[in-house]
N, C-alpha and C positions, 0 to 999 in steps of 0.2 A: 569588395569584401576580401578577407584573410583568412587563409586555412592557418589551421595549425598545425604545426609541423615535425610534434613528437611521434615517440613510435608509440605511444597509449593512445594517442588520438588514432593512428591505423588501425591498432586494434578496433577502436572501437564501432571505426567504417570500414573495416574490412568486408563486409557483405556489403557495402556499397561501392566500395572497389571494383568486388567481383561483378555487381551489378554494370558497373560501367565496362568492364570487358566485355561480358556478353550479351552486351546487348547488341550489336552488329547482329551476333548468331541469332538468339532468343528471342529480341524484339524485347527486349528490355530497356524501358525510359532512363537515361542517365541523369545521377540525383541533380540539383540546380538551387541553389538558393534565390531566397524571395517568399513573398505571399504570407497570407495570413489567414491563420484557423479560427472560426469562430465556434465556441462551443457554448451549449446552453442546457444545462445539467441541473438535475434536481437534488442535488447535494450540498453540503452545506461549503460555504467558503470561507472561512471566519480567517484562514491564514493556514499555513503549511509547516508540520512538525516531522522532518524523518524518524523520531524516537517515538513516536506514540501507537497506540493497536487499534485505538477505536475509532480514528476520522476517515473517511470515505476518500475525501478531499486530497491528504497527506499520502494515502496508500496510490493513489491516482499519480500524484504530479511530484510529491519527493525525490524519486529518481530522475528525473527532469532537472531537479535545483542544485542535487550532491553525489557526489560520488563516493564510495567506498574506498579503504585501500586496496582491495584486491576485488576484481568480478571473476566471474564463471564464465567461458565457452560455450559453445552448444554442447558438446559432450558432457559438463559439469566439471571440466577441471578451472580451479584456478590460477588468474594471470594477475601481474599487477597493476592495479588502476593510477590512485593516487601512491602508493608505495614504489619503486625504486628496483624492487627488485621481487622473489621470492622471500618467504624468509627463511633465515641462515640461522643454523644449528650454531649453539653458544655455551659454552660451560654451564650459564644459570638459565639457559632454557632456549630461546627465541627471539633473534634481534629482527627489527623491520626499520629499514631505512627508504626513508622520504623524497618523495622526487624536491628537488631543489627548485625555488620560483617557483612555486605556487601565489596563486595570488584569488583570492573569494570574487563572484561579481563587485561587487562596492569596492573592490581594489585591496583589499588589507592582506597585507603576508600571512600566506597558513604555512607553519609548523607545528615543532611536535608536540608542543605545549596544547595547540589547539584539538591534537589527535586526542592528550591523555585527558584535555574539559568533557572531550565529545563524547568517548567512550564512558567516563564516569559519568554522563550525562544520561545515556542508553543503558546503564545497568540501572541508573535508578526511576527506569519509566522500560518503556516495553522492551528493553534488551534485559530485563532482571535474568529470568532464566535462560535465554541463548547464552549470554555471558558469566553466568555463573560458576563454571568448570574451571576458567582463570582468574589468574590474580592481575588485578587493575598494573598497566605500564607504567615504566618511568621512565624516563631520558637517560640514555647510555651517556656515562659521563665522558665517555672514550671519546664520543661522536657525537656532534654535534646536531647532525641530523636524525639521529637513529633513535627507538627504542629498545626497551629489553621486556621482553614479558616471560616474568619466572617459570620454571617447569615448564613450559610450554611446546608440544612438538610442533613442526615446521605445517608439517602439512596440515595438520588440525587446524593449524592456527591460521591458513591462508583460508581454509573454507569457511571460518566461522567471521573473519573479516569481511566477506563478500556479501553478508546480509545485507538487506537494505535498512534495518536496522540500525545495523552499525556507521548509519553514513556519519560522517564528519562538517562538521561546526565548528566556526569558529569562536571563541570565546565572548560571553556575551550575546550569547543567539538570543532573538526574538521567533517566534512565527508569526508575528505581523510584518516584519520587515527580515521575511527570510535572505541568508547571504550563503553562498555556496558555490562551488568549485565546476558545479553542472552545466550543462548546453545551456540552459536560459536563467535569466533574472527575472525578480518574480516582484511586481507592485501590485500589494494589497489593499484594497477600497473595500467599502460599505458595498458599491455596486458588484462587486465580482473582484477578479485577479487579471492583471494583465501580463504577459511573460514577452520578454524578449531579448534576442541571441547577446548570448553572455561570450564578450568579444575573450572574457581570460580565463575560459574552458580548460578544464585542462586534462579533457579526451577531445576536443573538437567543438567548434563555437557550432549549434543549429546549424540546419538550412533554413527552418521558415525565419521569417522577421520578426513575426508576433503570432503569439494565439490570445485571443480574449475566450475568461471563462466568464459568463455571466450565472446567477441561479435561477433556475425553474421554479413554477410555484410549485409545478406537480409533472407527473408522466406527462401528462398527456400535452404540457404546454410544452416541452421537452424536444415532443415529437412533432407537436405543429411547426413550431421553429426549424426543424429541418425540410417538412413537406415544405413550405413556404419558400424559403431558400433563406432563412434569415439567420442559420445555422450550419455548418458542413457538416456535422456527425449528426446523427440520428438515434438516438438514446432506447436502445431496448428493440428499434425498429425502424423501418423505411420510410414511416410515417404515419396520422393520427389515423386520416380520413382515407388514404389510398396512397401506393407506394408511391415515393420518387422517382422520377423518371431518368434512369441509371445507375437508379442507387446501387450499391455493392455490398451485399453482409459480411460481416468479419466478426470473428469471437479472438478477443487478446486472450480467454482464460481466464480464470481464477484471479482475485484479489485478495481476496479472504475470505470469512465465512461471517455469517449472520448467525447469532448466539441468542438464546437465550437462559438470561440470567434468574434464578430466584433467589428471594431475599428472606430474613428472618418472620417479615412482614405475613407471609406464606405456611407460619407454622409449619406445620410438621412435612407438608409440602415444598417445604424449601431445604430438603434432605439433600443429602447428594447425589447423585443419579436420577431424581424425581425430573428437575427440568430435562434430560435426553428421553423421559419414558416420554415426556408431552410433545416433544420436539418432533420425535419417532410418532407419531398419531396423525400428524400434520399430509395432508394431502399435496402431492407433489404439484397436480393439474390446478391447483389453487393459487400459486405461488411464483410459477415458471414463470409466468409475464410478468413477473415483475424484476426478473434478473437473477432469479437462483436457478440453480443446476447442483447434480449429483446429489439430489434427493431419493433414497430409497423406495420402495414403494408402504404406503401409509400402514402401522401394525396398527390392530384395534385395540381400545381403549376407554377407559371413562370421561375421557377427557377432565377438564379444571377440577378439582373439587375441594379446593384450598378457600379464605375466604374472600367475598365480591369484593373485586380492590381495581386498583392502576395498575395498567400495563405501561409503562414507562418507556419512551421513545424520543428519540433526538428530535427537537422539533426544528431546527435547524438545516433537516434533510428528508424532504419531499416520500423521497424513495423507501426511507426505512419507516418513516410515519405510514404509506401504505400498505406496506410489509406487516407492521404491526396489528392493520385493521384485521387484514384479513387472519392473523393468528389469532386474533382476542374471538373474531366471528366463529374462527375452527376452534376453539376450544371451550368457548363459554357454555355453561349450561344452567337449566334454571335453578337458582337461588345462589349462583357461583360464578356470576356475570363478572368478565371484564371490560373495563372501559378506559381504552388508549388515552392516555394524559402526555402531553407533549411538553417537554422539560429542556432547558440548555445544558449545553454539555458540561461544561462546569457541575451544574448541578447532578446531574446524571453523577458524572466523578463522586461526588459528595455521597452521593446515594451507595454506589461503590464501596467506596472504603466504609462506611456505619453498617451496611447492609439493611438498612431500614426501608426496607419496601417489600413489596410481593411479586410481582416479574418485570422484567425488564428487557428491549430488545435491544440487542448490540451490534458491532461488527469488531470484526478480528482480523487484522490481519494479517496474512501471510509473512515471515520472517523467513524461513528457506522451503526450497520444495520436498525435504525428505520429511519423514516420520519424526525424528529430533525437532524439526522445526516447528510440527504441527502440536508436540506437544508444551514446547516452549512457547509458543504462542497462547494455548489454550489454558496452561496454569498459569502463566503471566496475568491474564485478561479475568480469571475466576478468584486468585488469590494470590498479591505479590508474595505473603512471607511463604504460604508453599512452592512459592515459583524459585524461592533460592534452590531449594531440592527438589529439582524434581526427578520422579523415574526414570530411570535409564531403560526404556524400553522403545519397540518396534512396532505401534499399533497403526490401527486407523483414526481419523478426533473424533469420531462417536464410541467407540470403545474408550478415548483416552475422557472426554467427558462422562462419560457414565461414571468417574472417581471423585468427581465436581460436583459446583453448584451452578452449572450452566450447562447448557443444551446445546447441543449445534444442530440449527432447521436446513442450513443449505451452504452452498458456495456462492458467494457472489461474483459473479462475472460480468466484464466488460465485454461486450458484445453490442450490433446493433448495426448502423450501416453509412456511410459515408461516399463521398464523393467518386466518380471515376478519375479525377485526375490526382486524387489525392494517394499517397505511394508509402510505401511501410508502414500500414499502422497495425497491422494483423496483429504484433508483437506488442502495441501500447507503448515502443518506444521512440516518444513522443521528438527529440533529438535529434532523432534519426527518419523524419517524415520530409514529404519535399510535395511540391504539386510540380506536375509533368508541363502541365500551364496557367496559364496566367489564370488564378482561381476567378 
């Protein structure tokens, strides 16, 4: 196998550098390519879009397929990934020049044309309000490599490049036959997704060989699949019937949050601020097993009292389909029953944009980790045409959803528990994982 050999690929193993230094001292495994991840997830796998807010699936393993022009450090500053350099202060605002030889898994040359597809790609799906503030790039006609993004200051504009968001595409993208710049290639089936080390990375090809993601029917087959050994990660836990023997917990954090939506279908209930008063009623200890975190503690309530209709949920994903039972259980009352209808996403979209329905469960996800990001995320996800403006403010998303027509019930986090020889996954980045041995 072949490392590669730019100074973004250091970057982006430099904690596996240092890992390999100290490990003499700390007893730290030095990384080693090889081996193969089996996962078995209750989520949907229809294909991988880094531009979109609602799939489980894409907020999971996008970062895995593209890269950004610029990421973030552990302190939160930006460096440059795909981009060349910083960007450089310009008469009309903001040049960013492209690392030269790039090349997508499936081989095709990425430049800047496919920067300025990708970008106008992510304004017009879950990048509407992160990218709102600037004016869409053009190709500096000086430079061949470079863009120009008008008015634009330098450092703004490396932090708002570093979304996952904003990852980059080549022109002509599919998410069935995702192509991208990322540690792995990604083959889409009916069965699952199979990924494996993307040799023309261009931060550093993997270590592992492969991960197969298969779907779950549900939780619970999720977690059998790892008690078993028929799985290395253990989805939510260590296992159905009694833990694995060695298993290890780890929480990667936050993905996004689990929303709910109402619709005109809700009458007067489908105010705005109504879905966060119902959200906020919702019992914490209800919910936790099923992967949310930083729930408040439950305010009292009347709970439902809009009229008996569909709670609308992706049926294409296990986890949010039982999320939603147990919300429709917490909030029903009599003569104001909801009853969970499970819909494709597609169709869900449809419902979306008409607003013809009465609630709705969703997910959202994460765009950056400050307060801009969360509220970019959550007008995007409620209302594109208010997502072009949105407030310039500093809140928390249950204050920024109380302006909305969606609710935020919880965070959803990646959590659960995995193999002892298996090595960096604490962070979910997934590129950057290795087994110490032969799994």
């Amino acid at each position: 196998m072949t490392r590669c050999s730019t100074r973004a690929a250091v970057r982006r193993r430099s904690f596996l550098a240092l890992a390999c230094v100290a490990a003499p001292v700390a007893g730290l495994t030095p990384p080693k390519y090889g081996g193969s991840l089996r996962l078995r997830l209750p989520v949907g796998l229809g294909g991988i879009d880094p531009h979109v807010l609602d799939d489980v699936a894409s907020a999971l393993f996008a970062p895995a397929l593209f890269d950004t022009l610029y990421a973030k450090d552990s302190s939160g500053a930006a460096f440059p990934a795909l981009a060349a350099s910083l960007p450089e202060a310009v008469p009309e605002g903001a040049r960013v020049s492209l690392r030269s030889g790039l090349r997508t898994a499936s081989g095709k040359p990425l430049g800047p044309r496919d920067v300025v597809f990708a970008l106008k790609r992510s304004a017009g799906s879950g990048g509407v309000a992160w990218l709102n503030a600037f004016v869409q790039p053009v190709i500096d006609p000086r430079r061949t490599q470079a863009l120009l993004f008008r008015g634009a200051q330098p450092e703004a504009l490396a932090n708002l490049l570093s979304s996952p968001i904003t990852a980059i595409v080549p022109q002509g993208f599919s998410s069935l036959r995702p192509d991208g710049t990322g540690a792995y290639r990604a083959l889409v089936a009916r069965d699952g997704i199979t990924f494996t080390r993307n040799d023309n990375a261009a931060r550093g090809a993997a270590f592992l060989d492969r991960i197969r993601a298969e779907p779950a029917r549900d939780l619970s087959e999720a977690l059998r699949a790892f008690e078993t050994g028929d799985a290395d990660i253990g989805w939510l836990g260590k296992g159905l019937h009694e833990p694995r023997a060695g298993a290890r917990s780890f929480d990667a954090g936050p993905l996004g949050w689990v929303v709910l939506h109402s619709g005109r279908d809700a009458q007067a209930w489908g105010r705005p601020g109504v879905a966060q008063q119902l959200a906020d009623e919702l019992i914490p200890a209800r919910l936790s097993h099923l992967g949310l975190r930083g729930m408040p503690a439950a305010r009292s309530g009347p709970g439902w009292g809009g009229p008996a209709g569909a709670l609308l949920a992706d049926q294409g994903s296990p986890q949010m389909l039982e999320i939603a039972a147990s919300v429709a259980s917490l909030l029903s009352r009599p003569g104001h029953e909801l009853t969970v209808t499970a819909r494709s996403r597609a169709e869900l979209s449809a419902a979306k944009r008409s607003r013809q329905f009465v609630l709705m469960l969703d997910f959202v996800r994460r765009v950056d980790d400050s307060p801009e990001g969360a509220i970019a995320a959550l007008y995007a996800a409620a209302d594109p045409a208010l997502a072009r403006h949105p407030p310039k403010l500093k809140t928390d998303p249950r204050t920024t959803a109380r302006a909305l027509s969606l609710g935020v019930v919880g965070e959803l986090h990646v959590y659960g528990a995995h193999l002892p020889s298996l090595i960096g996954l604490s962070g979910w980045e997934l590129g950057s994982c290795w087994f110490s041995a032969s799994p």
